[in-house]
C-alpha positions in Angstrom: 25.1 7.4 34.1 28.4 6.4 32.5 29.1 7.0 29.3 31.7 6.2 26.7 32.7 8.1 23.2 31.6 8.0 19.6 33.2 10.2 17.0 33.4 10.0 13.3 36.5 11.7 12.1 37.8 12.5 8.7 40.0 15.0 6.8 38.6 16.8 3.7 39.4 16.6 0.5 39.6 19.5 -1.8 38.9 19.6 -5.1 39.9 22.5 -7.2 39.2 23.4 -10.8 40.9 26.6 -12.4 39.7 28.1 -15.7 40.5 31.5 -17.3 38.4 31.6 -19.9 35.2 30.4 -21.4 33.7 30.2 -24.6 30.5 29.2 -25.5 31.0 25.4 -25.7 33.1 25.1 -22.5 30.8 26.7 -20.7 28.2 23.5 -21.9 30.5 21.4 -21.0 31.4 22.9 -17.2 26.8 23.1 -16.9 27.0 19.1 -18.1 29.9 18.0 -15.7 28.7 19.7 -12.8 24.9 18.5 -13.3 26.1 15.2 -13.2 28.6 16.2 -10.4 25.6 17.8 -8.2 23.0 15.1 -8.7 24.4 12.5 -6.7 25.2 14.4 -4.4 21.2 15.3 -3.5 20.5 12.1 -3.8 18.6 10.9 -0.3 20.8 13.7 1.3 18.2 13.4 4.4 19.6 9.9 5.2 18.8 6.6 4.3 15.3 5.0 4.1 13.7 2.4 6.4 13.3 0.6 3.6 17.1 -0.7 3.9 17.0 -1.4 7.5 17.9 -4.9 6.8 20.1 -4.6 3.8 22.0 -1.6 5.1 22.6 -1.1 1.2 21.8 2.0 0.0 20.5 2.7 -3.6 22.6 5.1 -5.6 22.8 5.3 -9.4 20.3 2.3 -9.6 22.5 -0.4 -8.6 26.1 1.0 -7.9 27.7 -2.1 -6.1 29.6 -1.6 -2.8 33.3 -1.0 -2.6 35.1 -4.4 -1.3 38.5 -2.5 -0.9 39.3 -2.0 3.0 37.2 0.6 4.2 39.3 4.2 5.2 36.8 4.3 8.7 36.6 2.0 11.5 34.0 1.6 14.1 36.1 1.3 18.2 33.9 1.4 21.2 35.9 2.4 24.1 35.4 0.6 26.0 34.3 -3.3 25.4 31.2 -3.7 28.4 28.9 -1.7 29.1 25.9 -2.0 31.6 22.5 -2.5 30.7 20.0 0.6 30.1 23.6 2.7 29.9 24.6 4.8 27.6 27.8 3.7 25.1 29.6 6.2 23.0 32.3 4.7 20.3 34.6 5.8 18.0 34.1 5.7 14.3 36.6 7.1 12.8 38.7 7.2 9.2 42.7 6.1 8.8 44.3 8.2 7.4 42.3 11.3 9.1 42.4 13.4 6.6 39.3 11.6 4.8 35.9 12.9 5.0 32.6 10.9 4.7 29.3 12.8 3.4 26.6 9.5 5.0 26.0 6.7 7.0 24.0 4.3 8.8 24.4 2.8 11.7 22.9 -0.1 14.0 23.9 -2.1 17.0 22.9 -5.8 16.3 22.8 -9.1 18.0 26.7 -11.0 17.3 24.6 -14.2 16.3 21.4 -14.9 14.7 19.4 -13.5 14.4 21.0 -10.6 14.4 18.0 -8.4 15.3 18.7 -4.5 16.0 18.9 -3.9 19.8 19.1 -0.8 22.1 18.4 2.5 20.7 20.5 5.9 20.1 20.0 9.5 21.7 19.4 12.5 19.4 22.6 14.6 20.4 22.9 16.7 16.6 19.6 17.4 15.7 22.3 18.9 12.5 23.7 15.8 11.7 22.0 12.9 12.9 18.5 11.8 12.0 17.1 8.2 13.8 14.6 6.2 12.5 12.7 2.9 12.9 14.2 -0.4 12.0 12.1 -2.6 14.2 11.9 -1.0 16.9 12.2 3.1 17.9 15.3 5.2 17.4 17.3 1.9 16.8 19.2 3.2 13.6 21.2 6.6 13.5 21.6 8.1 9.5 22.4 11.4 8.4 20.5 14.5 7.9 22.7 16.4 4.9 25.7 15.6 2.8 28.0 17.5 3.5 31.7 16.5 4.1 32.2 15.8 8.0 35.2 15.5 10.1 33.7 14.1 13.5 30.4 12.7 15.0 29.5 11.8 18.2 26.6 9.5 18.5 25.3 8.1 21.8 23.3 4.7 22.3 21.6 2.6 24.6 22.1 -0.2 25.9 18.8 -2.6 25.9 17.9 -3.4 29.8 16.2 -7.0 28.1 19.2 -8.4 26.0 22.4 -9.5 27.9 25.0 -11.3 25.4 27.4 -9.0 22.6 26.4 -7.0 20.4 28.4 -5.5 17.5 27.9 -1.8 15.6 27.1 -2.5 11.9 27.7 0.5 9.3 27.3 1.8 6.4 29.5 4.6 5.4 29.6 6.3 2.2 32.8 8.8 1.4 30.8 9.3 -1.7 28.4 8.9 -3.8 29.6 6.1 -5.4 32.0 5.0 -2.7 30.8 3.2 0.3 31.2 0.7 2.3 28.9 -1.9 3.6 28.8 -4.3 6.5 31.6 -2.1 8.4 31.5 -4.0 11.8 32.9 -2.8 15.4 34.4 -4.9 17.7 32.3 -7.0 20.2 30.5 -5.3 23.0 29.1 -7.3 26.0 26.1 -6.2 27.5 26.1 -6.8 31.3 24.2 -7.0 34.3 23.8 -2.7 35.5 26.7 -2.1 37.8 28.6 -5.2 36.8 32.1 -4.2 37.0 33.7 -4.5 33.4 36.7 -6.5 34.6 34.8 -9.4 36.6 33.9 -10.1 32.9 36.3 -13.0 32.3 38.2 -12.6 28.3 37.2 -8.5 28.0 39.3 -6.3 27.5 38.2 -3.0 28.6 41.8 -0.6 27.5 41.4 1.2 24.7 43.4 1.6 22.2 46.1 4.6 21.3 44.7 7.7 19.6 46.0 7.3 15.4 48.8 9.8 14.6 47.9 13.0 13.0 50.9 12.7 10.4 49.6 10.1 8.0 50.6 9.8 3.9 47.8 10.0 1.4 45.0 7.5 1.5 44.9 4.2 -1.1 42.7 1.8 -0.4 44.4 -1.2 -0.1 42.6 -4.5 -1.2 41.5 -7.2 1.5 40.7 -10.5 1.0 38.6 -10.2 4.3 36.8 -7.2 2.7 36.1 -9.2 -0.3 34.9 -12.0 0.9 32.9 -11.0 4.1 29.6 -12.1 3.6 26.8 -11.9 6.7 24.9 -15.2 5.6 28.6 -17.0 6.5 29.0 -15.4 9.7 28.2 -17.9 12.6 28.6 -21.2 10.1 29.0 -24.3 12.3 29.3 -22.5 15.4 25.4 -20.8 15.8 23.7 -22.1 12.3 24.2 -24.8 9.9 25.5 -24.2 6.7 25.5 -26.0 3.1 26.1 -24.9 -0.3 27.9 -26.0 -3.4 30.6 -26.4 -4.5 31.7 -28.3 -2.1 33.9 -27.1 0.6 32.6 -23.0 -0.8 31.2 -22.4 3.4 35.1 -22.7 4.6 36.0 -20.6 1.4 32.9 -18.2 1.4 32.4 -18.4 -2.4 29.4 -20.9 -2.9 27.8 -20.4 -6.3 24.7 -21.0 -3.9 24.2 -21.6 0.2 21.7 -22.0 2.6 22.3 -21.6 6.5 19.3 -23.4 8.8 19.1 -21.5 12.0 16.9 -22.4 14.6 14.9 -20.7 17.5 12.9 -22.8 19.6 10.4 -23.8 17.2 11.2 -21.2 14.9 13.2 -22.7 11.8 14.5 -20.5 9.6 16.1 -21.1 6.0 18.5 -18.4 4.8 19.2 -18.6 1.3 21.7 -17.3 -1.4 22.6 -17.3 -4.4 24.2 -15.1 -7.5 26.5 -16.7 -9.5 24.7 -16.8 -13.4 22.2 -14.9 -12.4 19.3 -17.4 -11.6 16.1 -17.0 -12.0 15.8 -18.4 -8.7 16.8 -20.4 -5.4 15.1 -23.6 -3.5 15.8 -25.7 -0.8 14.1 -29.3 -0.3 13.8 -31.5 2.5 14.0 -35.2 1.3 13.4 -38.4 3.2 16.3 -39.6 1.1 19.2 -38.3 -1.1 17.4 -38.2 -4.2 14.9 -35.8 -5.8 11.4 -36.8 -5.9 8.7 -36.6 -2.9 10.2 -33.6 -1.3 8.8 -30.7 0.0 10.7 -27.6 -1.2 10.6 -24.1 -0.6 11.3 -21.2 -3.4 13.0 -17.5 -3.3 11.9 -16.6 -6.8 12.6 -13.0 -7.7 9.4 -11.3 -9.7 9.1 -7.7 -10.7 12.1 -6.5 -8.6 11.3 -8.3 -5.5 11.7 -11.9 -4.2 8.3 -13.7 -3.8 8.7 -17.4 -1.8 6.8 -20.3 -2.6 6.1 -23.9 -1.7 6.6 -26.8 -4.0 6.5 -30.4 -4.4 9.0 -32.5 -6.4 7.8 -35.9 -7.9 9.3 -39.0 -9.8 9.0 -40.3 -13.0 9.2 -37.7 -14.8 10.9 -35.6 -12.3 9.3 -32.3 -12.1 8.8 -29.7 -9.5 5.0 -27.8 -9.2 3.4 -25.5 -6.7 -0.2 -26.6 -6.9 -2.2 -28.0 -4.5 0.5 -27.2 -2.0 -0.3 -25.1 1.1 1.3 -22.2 0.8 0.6 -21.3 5.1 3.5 -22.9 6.9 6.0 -20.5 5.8 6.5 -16.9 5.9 9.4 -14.8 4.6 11.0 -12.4 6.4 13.2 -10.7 5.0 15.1 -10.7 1.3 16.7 -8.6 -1.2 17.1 -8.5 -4.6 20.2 -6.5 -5.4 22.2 -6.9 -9.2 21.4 -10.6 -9.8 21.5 -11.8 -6.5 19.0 -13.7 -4.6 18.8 -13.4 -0.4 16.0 -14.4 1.2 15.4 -16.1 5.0 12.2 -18.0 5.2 10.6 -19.0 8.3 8.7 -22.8 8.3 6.8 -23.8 10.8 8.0 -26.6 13.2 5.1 -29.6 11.6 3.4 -29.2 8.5 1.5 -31.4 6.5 2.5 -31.4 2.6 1.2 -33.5 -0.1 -0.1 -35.8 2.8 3.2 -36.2 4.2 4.1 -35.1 7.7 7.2 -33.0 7.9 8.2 -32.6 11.8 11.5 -30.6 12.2 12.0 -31.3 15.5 11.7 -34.9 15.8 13.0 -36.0 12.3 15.9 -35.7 10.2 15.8 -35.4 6.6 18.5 -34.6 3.7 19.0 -30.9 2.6 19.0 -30.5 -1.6 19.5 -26.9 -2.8 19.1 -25.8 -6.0 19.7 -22.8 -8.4 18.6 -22.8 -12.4 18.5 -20.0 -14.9 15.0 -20.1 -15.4 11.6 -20.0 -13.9 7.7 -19.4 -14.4 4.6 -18.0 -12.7 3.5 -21.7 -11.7 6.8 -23.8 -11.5 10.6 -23.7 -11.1 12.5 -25.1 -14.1 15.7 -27.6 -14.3 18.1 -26.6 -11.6 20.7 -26.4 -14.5 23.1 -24.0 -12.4 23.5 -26.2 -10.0 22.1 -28.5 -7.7 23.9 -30.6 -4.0 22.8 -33.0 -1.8 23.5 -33.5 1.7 25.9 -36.1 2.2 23.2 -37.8 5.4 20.0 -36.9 6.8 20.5 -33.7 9.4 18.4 -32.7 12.4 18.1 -29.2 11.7 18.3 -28.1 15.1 22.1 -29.5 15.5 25.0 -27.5 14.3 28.0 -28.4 13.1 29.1 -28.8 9.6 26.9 -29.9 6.7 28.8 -32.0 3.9 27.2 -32.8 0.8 26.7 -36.2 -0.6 29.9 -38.0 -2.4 30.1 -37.6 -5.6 33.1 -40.3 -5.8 30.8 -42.8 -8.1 30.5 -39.9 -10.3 33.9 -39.1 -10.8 34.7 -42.9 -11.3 32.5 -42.6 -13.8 33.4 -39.9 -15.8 37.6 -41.2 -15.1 36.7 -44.7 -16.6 34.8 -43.3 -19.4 37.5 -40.7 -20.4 40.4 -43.4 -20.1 38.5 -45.6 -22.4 37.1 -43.7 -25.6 39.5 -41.1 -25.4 42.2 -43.3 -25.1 42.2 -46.8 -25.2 39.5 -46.8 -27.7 41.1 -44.4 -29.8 44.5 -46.4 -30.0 42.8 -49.5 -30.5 41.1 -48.7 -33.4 44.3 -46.9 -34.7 46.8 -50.1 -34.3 43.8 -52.3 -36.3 43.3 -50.3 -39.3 47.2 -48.9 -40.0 49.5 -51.8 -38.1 48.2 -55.0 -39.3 51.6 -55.2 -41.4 54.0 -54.0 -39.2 56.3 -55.8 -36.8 55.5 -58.2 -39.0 57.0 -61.6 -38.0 57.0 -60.9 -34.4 54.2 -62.4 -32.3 52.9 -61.6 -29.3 50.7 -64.0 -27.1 51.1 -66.3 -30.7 49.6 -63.6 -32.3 50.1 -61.1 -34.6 51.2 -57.6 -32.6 48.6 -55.7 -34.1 46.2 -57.8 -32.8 47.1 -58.7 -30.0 47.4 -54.8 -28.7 43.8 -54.0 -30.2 42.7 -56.8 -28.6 44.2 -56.0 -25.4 43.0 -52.4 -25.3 39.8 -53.1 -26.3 39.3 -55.4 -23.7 40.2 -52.6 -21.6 37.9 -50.0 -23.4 35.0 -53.1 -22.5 36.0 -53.1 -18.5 36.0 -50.1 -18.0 32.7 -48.5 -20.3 30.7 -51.5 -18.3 32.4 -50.2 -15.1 31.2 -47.0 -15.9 27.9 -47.7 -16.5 27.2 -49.9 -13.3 29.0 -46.9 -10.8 26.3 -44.0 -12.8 23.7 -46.0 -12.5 24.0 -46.8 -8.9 24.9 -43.4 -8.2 21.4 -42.1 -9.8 19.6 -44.9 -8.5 17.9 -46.0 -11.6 17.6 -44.6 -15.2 18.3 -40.7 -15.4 15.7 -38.1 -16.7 17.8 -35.0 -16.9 17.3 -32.9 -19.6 21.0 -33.8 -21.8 21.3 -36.7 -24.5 24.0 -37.8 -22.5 22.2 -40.5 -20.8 20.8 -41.8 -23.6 24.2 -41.7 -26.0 25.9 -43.2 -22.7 23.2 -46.2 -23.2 23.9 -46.2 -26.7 27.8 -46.2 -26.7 27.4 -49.2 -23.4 25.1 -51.2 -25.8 27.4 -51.5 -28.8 30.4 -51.7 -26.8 29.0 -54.8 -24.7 28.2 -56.3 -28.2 31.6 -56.0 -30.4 33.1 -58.7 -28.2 30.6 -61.4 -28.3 30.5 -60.4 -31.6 34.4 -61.1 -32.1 34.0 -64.5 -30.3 31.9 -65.6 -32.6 33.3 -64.5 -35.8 33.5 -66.5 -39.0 37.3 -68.2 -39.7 38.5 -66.4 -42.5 37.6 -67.2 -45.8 34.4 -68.5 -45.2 31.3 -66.3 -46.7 29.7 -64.5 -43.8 33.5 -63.2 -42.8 32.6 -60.2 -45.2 29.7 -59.6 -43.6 31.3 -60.0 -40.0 33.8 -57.6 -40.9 31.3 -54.4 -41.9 29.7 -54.8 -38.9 32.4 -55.1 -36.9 34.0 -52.2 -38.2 30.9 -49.9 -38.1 29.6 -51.0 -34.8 33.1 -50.5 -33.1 33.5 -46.9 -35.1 29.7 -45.8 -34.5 30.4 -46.2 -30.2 33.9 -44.1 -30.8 31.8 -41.6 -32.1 28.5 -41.5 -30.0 31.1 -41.9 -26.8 32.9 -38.3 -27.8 29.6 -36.8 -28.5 28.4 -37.7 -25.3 30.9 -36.8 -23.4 30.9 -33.0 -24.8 27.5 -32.8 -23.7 28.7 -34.0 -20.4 30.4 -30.8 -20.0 26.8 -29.3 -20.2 25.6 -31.4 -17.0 25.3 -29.2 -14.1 26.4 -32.3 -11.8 29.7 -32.6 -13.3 30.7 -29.1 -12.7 33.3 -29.0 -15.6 34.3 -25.8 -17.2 33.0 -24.5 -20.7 36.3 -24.3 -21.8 36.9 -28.1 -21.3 35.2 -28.2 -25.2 38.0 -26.9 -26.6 40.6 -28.9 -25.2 37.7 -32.3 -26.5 37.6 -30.2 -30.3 41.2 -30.1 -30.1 41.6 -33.6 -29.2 39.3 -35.0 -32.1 41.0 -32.7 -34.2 44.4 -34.0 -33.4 43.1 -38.0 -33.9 41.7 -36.9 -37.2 44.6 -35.3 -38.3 46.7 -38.4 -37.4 44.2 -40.7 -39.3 45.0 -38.6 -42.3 48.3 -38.7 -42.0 48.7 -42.2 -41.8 46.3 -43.0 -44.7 49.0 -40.5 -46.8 51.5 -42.3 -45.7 50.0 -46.2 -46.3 49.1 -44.7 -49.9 52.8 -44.1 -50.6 53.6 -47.0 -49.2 51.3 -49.3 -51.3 52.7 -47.5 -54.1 56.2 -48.5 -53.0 55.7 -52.3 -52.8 52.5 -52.6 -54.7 50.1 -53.9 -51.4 47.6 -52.1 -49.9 48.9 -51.6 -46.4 46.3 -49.7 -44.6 43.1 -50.8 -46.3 40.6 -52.8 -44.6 39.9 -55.9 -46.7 36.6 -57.0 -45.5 37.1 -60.2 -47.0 39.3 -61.4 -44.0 40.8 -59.0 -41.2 43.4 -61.0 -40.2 45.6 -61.5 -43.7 48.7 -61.6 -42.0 47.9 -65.1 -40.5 46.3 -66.5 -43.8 46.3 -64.8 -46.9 50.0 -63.5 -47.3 52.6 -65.3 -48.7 55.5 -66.4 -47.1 57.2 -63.9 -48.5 55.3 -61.3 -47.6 55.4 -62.1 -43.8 59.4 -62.0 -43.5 59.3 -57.6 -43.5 57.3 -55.1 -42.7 55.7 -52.6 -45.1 57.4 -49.6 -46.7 57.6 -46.7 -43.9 57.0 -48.7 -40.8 59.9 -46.9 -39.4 57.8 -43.7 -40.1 54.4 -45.4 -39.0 56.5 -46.5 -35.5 57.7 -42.7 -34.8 54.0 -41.6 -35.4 52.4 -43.7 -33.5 54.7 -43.0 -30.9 54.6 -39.4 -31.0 50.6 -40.2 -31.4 50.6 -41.9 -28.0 52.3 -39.1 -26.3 49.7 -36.7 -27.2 46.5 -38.9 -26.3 48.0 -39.9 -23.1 48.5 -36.3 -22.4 44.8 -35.7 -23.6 43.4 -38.6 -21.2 45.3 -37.0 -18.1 44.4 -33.7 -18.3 40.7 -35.0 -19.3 40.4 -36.8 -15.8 42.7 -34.7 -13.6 39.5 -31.7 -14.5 36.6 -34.2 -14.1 38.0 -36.0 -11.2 39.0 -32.4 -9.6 35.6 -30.7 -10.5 35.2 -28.0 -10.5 39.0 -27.5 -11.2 38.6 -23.7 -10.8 38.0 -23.8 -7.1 40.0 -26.6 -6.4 43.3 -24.9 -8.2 42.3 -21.6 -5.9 42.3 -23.6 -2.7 45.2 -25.3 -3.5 46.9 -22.0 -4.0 45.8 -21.0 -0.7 46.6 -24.4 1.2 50.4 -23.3 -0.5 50.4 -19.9 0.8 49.1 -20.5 4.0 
C-alpha cells in the first residue's frame, strides 16, 4: 500500500530560572507562580474532547481566544493525490524548527460544504496519539500528554466512498494559552485506487524542499489572512450563497452579521453569524417581499451557555416578531457554538413547510433574505433588531449561487443628504440673515428687494424643497409610515408639517401696518424656529437608527455644530447691542409690528447706510458660512458613506492594492 509522510517538528524552548537564596516570602511567591505555571499545563493533557469536534476550539482558561498571528507550524502533504482506501502521511511541521508544540487536533475534511470529516487515521504512537470519534470512528487524531514534542508522524486513510479534495484542518497549541485554530493544509485529491497522480490534470505531485536547519529566533509575524480567515466565508459565491451587512463585509470578511445558504439536494441549510455588540441573538427571514412583516424567520438565540433555534413569525402593524403558534418541526440545528459573545449556528429547514398558513417551497420559489441581529431577547420573542438589520436587494432562489446584494439603500441616503443640507445649513443661515441683516447692504436690492430678504427667502425656499423631498424618498423607501422604536419619525413628521406651513403662511401675510401683521409675525417666527429645533433633535436621534449605520461619535461633531450656531447668535446680538447704542436704532431686534421696516417704516435717511458694524457683521457671517458649509459636508460625506468606518478601510485597501 503506498504511503506518504506526516511529521510534526519543533525545537524546544528552555526556560531557566536561577535563585540562590530563599526566604520565607520568596519561597510563597516561587509555590504561587509555579501553581499557576503547572495548572494549565494539566489541563485536558489527554487531548481534546469530542465535544469540539466541530469547533476545533479548545477551552482553556474559560474563554482564552485563539492567536490570529501567523501560526509557527504548517500542515504539507507530500504528495497532493492519493488513491482511495490508501494510506497518506503529511508533514506538519513548525518554521523556524526550533519551536515545540505541547497539543493538537487534527481532521481531514471535505474542501466545500459541508465540510464533513472524512477517512480515518491509524494508531502508530499509542505515546502520543489518541483518536477519537467526530462522526464517524478514528476520524480525529489529538494528543495523549503535554509534553513539548519535536516530531509526529500520523498516518490516515483515505475514504474508499468520497472522491473530490479534502484539506487537513488543525488545531495546534504551542501553549496553553497559545494556539492556533483553523490551521489548514493544502488540497489533497482523492482518486480513483491506482489512478496515477499525474493523469490528474492541475496537481502537482513535487514536494517541496526540506526548511533549513539554521533559522533566527521565532516572532510571529501578523497576517491579515490569519486575522481574517473565517470558515463560514470559505466557499462564498463559488459553493454557497452568502449575505451579511454591512454591505460589501462577504468580499471584506468583517460583516457585523452573515448568513451563508448552502444547499444539498433537498437539504437547505442556513449558516449564521454574528458577534459584533454582543447580541442577544441572530435571525434570518424569508419574505415574499423586501419588507418586514408576514415572514417566516428562523432564531439562533444563545440561553444558558448554549445556542437554542427557534421559529418565528413577523407581522404588520405594529411590527413585531413572536414564536407562538408556529411549528417548531421543519427545522433542526446542527451544529453551533457559543464562544466569547459570538453567535454560530447552521440550521437545517426542510425543503416545504407550512407556516402561519402560508406555504414556504425552497425549491420552487424565490423569496428575499432579511437578517437580523439586536441586543436583546426573551424566553418567548426576539426584540428590535437594533444592531442591525439588511435586506436582500431581490428575491433569491436559494439553491443558485452567486453573489447576494442587499437592497439599495440610495433613497435613504437621499434622505438623510437633503435633510442635512437643509436644517443644518440652509435653514440655519436663513434664519441668521432675517433676524441680524435686515439693515445691512442697505440700499442695495436684489430681485427689487431688500438683500436680507431676498437671501432668506431664497434659502428657505430651498430648506422647503428639499425637507418635502426628503420626506416623499423615506417614505417610499419604508413603504408607508414607520414603527421603529426612535422619535425620529415622528419629529421628522413634525419638523415636515411646520416647514410645509411657513410658506403658505408667508403668502398670505398681512401688508405691514395693518393689525393682524403682529400677530403674523409671532407665529411666523416661532413656527419657523420650533422646526430648526425639532429638525436637529431629530436628526441626533437619527444617529441612534440601526438603518443609518452612522457612528456614535457623529453626536459630537452635531453638539459641536449647535454649539458653534449658538455661539454666533450670541455674538451678533453683542454686537447689534453696541451698535444700537452707536446710532440709537435697534438693529437686530425683531419688531413684530412689521418685519420688513426697511421697505416702509424707515426714513429716507435711514435707508442711505447701513448700521454701525456691518463691516464686522459682513466678516462674521462670512467666517460663519465657512464653518457651516464645512459642518453640512462632513454631515453628508458620513451619512451618504455609511458606515464611514468600513468604507474609509476599504478605501485604504482599494489604495494599497
Amino acid at each position: 500500500m503506498p504511503i506518504s509522510r506526516l511529521t510534526i517538528r519543533s525545537g524546544a524552548k528552555i526556560v531557566e530560572m536561577t535563585s540562590t537564596r530563599f526566604n520565607m516570602w520568596s519561597l510563597l511567591s516561587l509555590v504561587l507562580v509555579l501553581s499557576v505555571l503547572i495548572s494549565p499545563s494539566i489541563t485536558l493533557p489527554n487531548g481534546a474532547p469530542e465535544s469540539v469536534c466541530s469547533t476545533m476550539l479548545p477551552f482553556h482558561g474559560g474563554g482564552i481566544p485563539p492567536l490570529t498571528t501567523t501560526s509557527p507550524f504548517r500542515i504539507t502533504p507530500v504528495t497532493s493525490v492519493v488513491g482511495s482506501g490508501q494510506v497518506l502521511q503529511v508533514e506538519i511541521e513548525s518554521f523556524p524548527a526550533n519551536v515545540v508544540f505541547k497539543g493538537f487536533m487534527l481532521q481531514a475534511r471535505n474542501r466545500f460544504p459541508p465540510y464533513q470529516v472524512v477517512g480515518h487515521f491509524e494508531l502508530v504512537d499509542e505515546s502520543a496519539i489518541k483518536l477519537i470519534n467526530c462522526g464517524g470512528e478514528s476520524n480525529t487524531a489529538t494528543h495523549t500528554n503535554t509534553q513539548p514534542k519535536k516530531e509526529l508522524t500520523l498516518e490516515w486513510i483515505a475514504p474508499t466512498d468520497f472522491k473530490g479534495e479534502i484539506v487537513f484542518n488543525g488545531t495546534i497549541a504551542q501553549d496553553y494559552d497559545k494556539f492556533w485554530v483553523g490551521l489548514q493544509s493544502t488540497p489533497v485529491k482523492i482518486v480513483e485506487s491506482g489512478q496515477s497522480p499525474t493523469s490528474v490534470v492541475g496537481i502537482s505531485t513535487t514536494r517541496r524542499p526540506p526548511m533549513t536547519t539554521t533559522v533566527p529566533s521565532y516572532v510571529a509575524p501578523t497576517s491579515a489572512r490569519a486575522a481574517t480567515f473565517d470558515p463560514i466565508y470559505e466557499g462564498c459565491g463559488e459553493t454557497k450563497g452568502c449575505f451579511g451587512f454591512p454591505e460589501g463585509c462577504v468580499e471584506t470578511r468583517n460583516c457585523r452579521a452573515v448568513v451563508a445558504t448552502i444547499v444539498q439536494g433537498e437539504r437547505y441549510i442556513f449558516e449564521m453569524k454574528s458577534g459584533y455588540n454582543r447580541p442577544a441573538y441572530i435571525a434570518v427571514g424569508l419574505s415574499n417581499d423586501a419588507k418586514m412583516g408576514n415572514d417566516s424567520v428562523l432564531e439562533c438565540v444563545p440561553e444558558q451557555g448554549t445556542i437554542k433555534a427557534y421559529a418565528s413569525w413577523t407581522s404588520a402593524g405594529p411590527y413585531g416578531v413572536s414564536r407562538s403558534g408556529i411549528p417548531q418541526n421543519f427545522f433542526q440545528l446542527r451544529q453551533h457554538s457559543y464562544e466569547d459573545g459570538v453567535i454560530y449556528c447552521q440550521v437545517e429547514r426542510d425543503a416545504l413547510s407550512i407556516v402561519a398558513k402560508e406555504k414556504f417551497d425552497l425549491v420552487n420559489e424565490k423569496y428575499h433574505l432579511l437578517l437580523a441581529t439586536g441586543s436583546s431577547a426573551d424566553s418567548v420573542h426576539v426584540s428590535y433588531h437594533d444592531i442591525g438589520r439588511h435586506v436582500s436587494g431581490s428575491p433569491l432562489a436559494l439553491a443558485e449561487v452567486g453573489p447576494v446584494k442587499g437592497s439599495s439603500k440610495l433613497l435613504l441616503r437621499l434622505h438623510g443628504a437633503f435633510m442635512l443640507v437643509a436644517w443644518i445649513g440652509t435653514a440655519s443661515l436663513g434664519i441668521l440673515l432675517a433676524r441680524y441683516f435686515r439693515q445691512t447692504w442697505v440700499g442695495n436690492q436684489l430681485c427689487g428687494k431688500d438683500q436680507w430678504f431676498a437671501w432668506h427667502r431664497f434659502l428657505m425656499v430651498i430648506t422647503w424643497l428639499l425637507t418635502i423631498a426628503g420626506f416623499v424618498v423615506i417614505f417610499v423607501d419604508i413603504g408607508g409610515w414607520s414603527q421603529i422604536d426612535n422619535p425620529h419619525p415622528i419629529l421628522g413628521v413634525v419638523t415636515t408639517v411646520l416647514c410645509f406651513l411657513q410658506p403658505i403662511g408667508a403668502f398670505f401675510r398681512p401688508h405691514p401696518g395693518t393689525k393682524r401683521r403682529p400677530l403674523f409675525n409671532w407665529l411666523h417666527w416661532l413656527g419657523g424656529n420650533i422646526a430648526h429645533i425639532v429638525a436637529i433633535v431629530a436628526i441626533f436621534f437619527a444617529v441612534k437608527l440601526p438603518k443609518a449605520d452612522l457612528p456614535e461619535w457623529l453626536d459630537f461633531i452635531l453638539v459641536a455644530f449647535v454649539a458653534f450656531h449658538v455661539f454666533m447668535h450670541l455674538i451678533f446680538s453683542i454686537g447689534g447691542c453696541v451698535s444700537e447704542r452707536r446710532n440709537g436704532q435697534r438693529v437686530t431686534s425683531f419688531p413684530m409690528a412689521d418685519m420688513t421696516p426697511s421697505r416702509n417704516s424707515m426714513s429716507s435717511g435711514d435707508r442711505k447706510q447701513d448700521a454701525a458694524f456691518s463691516g464686522f457683521r459682513k466678516v462674521m457671517l462670512f467666517f460663519y458660512i465657512l464653518i457651516i458649509v464645512a459642518f453640512v459636508i462632513a454631515l453628508v460625506v458620513i451619512a451618504v458613506l455609511a458606515p464611514i468606518e468600513d468604507t474609509v478601510e476599504s478605501i485604504k485597501k482599494q489604495i494599497m492594492n
